[in-house]
C-alpha positions, 0 to 999 in steps of 0.5 A: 478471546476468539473474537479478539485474536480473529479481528488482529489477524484481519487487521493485519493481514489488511494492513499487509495487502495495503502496503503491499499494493502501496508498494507495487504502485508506488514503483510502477511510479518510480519508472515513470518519474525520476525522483521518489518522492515524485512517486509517492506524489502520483500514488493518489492518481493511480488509485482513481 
């Protein structure tokens, strides 16, 4: 039960830090280019 409880906190504070990061990438995007949906488009190329 140990085990369980263990993997669910890491995966959520996995999933926590990703969209974390999403979200900061994503709006040094939004300065960049006018339109949001523009940054989602960038996000990919901020990664490399």
């Amino acid at each position: 039960m140990k085990a369980v409880v263990s993997r669910l906190l890491s995966v959520i504070g996995c999933a926590f830090i990703f969209s974390a990061a999403w979200f900061c990438l994503w709006s040094i995007s939004l300065h960049l280019v006018e339109r949001a949906d523009l940054a989602v488009l960038l996000f990919p190329f901020a990664c490399v």
